[in-house]
C-alpha positions as CSV (number, residue, x, y, z in Angstrom):
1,X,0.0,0.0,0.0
2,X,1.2,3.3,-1.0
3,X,1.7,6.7,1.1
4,X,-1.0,8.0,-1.2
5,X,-3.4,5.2,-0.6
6,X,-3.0,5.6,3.3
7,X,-3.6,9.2,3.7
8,X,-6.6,8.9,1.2
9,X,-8.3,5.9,3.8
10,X,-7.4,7.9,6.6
11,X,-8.9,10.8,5.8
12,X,-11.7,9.0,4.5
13,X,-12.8,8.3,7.4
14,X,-11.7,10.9,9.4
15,X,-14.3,13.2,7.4
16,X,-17.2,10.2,7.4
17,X,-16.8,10.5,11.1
18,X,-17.2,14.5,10.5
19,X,-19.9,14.2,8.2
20,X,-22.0,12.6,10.4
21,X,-21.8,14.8,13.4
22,X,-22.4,17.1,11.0
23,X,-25.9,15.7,9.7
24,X,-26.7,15.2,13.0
25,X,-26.6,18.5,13.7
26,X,-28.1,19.2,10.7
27,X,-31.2,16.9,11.7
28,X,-31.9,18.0,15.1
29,X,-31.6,21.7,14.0
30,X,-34.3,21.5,11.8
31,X,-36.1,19.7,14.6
32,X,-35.9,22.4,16.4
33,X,-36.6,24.9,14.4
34,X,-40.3,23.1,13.5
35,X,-40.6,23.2,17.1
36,X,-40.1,26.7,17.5
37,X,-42.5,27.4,14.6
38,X,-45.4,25.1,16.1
39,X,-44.5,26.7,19.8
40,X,-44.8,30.3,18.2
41,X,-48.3,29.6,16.5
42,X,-50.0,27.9,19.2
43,X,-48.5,30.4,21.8
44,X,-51.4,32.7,24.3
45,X,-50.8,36.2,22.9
46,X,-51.6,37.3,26.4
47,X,-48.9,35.0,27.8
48,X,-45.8,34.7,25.3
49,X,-43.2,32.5,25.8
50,X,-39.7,34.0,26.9
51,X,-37.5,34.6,23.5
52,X,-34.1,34.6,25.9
53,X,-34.9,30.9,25.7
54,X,-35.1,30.1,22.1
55,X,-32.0,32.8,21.7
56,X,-29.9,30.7,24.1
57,X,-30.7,27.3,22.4
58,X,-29.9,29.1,19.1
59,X,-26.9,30.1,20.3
60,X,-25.6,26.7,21.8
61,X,-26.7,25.3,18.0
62,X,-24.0,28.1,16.5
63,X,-21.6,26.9,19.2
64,X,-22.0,23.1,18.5
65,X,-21.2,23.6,14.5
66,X,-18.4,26.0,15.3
67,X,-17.2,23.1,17.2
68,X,-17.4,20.9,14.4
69,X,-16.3,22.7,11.7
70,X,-13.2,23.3,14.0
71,X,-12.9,18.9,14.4
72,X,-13.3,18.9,10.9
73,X,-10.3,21.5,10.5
74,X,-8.8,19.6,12.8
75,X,-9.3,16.2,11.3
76,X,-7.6,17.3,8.0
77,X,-4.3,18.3,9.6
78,X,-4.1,14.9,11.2
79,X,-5.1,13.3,7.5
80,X,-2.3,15.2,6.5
81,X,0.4,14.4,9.0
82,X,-0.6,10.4,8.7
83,X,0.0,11.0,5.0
84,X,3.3,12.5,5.5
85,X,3.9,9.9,7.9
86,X,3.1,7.5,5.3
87,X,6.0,9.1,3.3
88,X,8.6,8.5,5.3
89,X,7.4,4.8,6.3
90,X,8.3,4.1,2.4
91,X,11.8,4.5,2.8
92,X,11.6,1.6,4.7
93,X,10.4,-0.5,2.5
94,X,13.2,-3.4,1.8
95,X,15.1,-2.4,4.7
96,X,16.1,-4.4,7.3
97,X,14.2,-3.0,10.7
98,X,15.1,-3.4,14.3
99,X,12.1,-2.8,16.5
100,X,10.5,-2.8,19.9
101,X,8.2,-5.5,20.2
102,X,8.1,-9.4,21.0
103,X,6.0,-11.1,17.8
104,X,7.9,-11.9,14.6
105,X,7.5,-14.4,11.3
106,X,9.1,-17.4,11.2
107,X,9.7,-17.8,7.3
108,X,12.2,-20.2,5.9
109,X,13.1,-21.5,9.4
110,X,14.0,-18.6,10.8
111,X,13.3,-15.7,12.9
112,X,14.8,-13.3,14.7
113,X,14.8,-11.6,17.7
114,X,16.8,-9.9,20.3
115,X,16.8,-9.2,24.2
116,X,18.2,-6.8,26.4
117,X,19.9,-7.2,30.0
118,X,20.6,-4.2,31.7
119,X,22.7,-6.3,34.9
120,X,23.9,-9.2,34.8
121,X,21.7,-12.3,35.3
122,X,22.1,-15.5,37.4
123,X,19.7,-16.9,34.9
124,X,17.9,-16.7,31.3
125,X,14.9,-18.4,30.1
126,X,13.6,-18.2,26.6
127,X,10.5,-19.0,25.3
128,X,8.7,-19.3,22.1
129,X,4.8,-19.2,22.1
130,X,2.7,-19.6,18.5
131,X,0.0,-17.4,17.4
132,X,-2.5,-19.0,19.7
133,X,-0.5,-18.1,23.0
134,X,0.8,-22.3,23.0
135,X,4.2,-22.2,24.2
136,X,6.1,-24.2,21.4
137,X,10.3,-24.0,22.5
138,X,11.9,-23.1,25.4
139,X,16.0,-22.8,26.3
140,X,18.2,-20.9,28.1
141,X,19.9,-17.8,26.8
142,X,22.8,-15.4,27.9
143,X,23.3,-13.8,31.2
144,X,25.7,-11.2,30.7
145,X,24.1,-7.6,30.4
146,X,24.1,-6.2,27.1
147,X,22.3,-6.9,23.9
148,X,21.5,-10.4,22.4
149,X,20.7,-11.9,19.5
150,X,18.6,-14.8,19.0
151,X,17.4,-17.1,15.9
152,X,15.2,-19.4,16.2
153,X,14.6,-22.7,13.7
154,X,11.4,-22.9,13.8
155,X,12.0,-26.2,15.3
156,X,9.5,-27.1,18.7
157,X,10.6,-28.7,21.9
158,X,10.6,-32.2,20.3
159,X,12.6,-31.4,17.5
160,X,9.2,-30.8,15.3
161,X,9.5,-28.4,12.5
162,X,6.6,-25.9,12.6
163,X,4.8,-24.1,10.4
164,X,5.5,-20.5,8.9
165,X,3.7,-17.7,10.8
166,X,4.4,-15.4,13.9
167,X,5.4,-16.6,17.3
168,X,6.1,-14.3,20.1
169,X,9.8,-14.1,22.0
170,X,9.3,-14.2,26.3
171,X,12.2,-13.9,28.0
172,X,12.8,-13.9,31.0
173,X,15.7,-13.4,34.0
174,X,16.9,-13.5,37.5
175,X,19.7,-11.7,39.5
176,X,21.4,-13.6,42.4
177,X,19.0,-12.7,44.6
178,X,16.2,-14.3,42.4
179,X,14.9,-10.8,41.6
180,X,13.1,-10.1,38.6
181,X,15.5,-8.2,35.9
182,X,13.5,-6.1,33.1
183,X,14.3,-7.2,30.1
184,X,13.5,-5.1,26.6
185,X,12.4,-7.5,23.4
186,X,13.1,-6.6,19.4
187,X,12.6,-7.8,16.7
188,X,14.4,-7.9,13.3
189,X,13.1,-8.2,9.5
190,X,12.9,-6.9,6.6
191,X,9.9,-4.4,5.4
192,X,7.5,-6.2,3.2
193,X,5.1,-3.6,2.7
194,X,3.3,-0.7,4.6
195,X,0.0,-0.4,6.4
196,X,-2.7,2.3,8.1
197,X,-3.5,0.9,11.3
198,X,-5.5,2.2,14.0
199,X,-2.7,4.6,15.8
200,X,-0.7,5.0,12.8
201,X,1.3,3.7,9.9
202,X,2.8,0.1,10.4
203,X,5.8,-1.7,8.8
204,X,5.0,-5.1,7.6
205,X,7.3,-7.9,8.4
206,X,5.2,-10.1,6.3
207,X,2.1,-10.6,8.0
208,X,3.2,-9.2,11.8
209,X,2.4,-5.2,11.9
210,X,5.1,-3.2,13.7
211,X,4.4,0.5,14.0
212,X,7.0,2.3,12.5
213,X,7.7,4.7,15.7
214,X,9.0,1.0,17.5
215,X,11.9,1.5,15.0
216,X,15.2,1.4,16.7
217,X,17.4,1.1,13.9
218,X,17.4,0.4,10.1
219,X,20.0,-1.0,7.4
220,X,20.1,-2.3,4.4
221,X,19.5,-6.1,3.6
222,X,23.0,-8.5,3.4
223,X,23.5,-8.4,-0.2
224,X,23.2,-12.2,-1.6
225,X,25.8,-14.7,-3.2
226,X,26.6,-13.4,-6.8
């Protein structure tokens, strides 16, 4: 999907959601107004009703469409800046991508990952789960502090090879003291394609969605044998 194509959908529905506040309005004004009408000509001449109340529920109708002609306003900046945003996610296409998140493809028997230590760890578990939350491999990893890399085969507990699709990294680690150590999960691909989602434009590692301000760092693919 193209920058072009993005920003059109986005603002798509940026102004349907306009659109309709905006008939609404619309709608219950003329409501009111056939109200007014029927209230005026069935009113006691020698008991009229008080105008200061029609004048203030005219007034909060002029209020209520400055309002939205301001969200609509409003609404087309953000069309724009999720269009520009769009622009700049193109660049990426093709390029390998290391971001902040936990859930990658395995293709081709391999995916990648990577983990963070920020101390040193008495121990390191990693797990594997599938897209259904099963957990399908387990091992251990490093324990020094620092930044790790991890590929996985694709292969299950029992030596099984699994199917093509996106499984999720957990890992997890202890101090000495059997405290709980934070530990920060990427992931690492290369851009298939670009798509609106609902807080922004993502980067597609096939079929997992990673939104493009999770980018950590980008480079360009290992060239292959000649």
């Amino acid at each position: 999907m193209d920058a072009a194509t993005i920003g059109g959908s986005q603002l798509a529905a940026l102004n349907s959601a306009a659109s309709t506040a905006d008939a609404k309005l619309t709608d219950n004004f003329d409501t009111f107004l056939k109200l007014l009408t029927t209230q005026l000509v069935h009113q006691d001449p020698l008991d009229p009703m008080d105008a200061n109340q029609f004048t203030e529920q005219l007034v909060q109708f002029s209020e209520v469409e400055q309002s939205i002609q301001a969200n609509k306003n409003l609404e087309k900046l953000l069309a724009l800046a999720l269009g520009n945003s769009a622009a700049d996610a193109v660049s990426y296409l093709g390029k390998n991508i290391e971001a902040i998140g936990a859930t990658n493809m395995l293709s081709n028997g391999k995916a990648e990952y990577k983990y963070k230590l920020p101390e040193k760890a008495d121990s390191t578990t990693i797990t594997i789960s599938d897209s259904t939350g099963k957990l399908v491999y387990a091992t251990t990893g490093s324990v020094d502090a620092g930044t790790h890399d991890f590929t996985w085969d694709g292969k299950d507990s029992q030596g099984q090879t699994l199917a093509d699709g996106p499984y999720t990294i957990a890992v997890s680690a202890l101090n000495s003291a059997g405290e709980t150590i934070a530990v920060e999960n990427s992931v690492y691909g290369v851009v298939t394609s670009i798509e609106s989602g609902e807080q922004g434009v993502n980067l597609m590692l096939q079929d997992v969605a990673i939104p493009a301000t999770a980018v950590r760092n980008v480079s360009e693919p290992a060239a292959t044998g000649a």
